[in-house]
N, C-alpha and C positions, 0 to 999 in steps of 0.2 A: 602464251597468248593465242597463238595458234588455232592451236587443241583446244583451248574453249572457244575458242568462235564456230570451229568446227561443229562442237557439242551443239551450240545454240543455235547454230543455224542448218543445220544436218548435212551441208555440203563440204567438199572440197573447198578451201579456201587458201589463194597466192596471196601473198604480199612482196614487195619487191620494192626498194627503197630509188630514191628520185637520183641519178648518177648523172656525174655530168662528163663528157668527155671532151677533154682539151686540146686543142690545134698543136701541130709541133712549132708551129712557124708563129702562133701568135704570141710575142713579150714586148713586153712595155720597158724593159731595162734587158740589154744585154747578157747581164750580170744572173739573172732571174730564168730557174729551172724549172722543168711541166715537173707536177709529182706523180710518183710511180700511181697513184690509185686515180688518174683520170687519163691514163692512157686509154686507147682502143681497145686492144685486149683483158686488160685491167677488168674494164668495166662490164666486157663481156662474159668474163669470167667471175666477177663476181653478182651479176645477175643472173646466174645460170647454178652460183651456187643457192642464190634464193631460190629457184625457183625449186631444187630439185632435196631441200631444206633438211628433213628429219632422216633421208639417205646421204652417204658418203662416196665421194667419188674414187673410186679404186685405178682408175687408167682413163686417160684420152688417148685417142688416134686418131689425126688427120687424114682420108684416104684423098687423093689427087685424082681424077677421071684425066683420060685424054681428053676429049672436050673444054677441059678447064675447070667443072664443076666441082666442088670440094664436098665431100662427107665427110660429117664426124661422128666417128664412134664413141659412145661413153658407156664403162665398165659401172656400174653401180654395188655398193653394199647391198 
């Protein structure tokens, strides 16, 4: 679906689907678990796997700065 859109419209073209990410602390029954695909990272990981779509991800690396600041490295196919 992509790839012809691509074709048709001679750009680059993201899609990226509407995710929703879920509080840890918000349930309405005790009893009632968050699912694994609306965590934080979940969903940043799986928008990241749209985005980066017809490649495959061979390695992540977290770098840490003193400062605080985080870099992430990503190995690509």
């Amino acid at each position: 679906m992509i790839t012809q859109l691509e074709k048709k419209l001679k750009v680059h073209v993201t899609m990226t689907a509407k995710r929703n990410i879920q509080s840890k602390w918000i349930k309405t029954h005790k009893s009632q678990m968050r699912p694994r695909n609306r965590t934080l990272t979940a969903v940043h990981e799986a928008i990241l796997d749209d985005l980066i779509q017809p490649s495959v991800i061979l390695a992540k690396r977290i770098r840490v700065r003193l400062d605080g600041t985080k870099l992430h490295k990503i190995n690509l196919d």
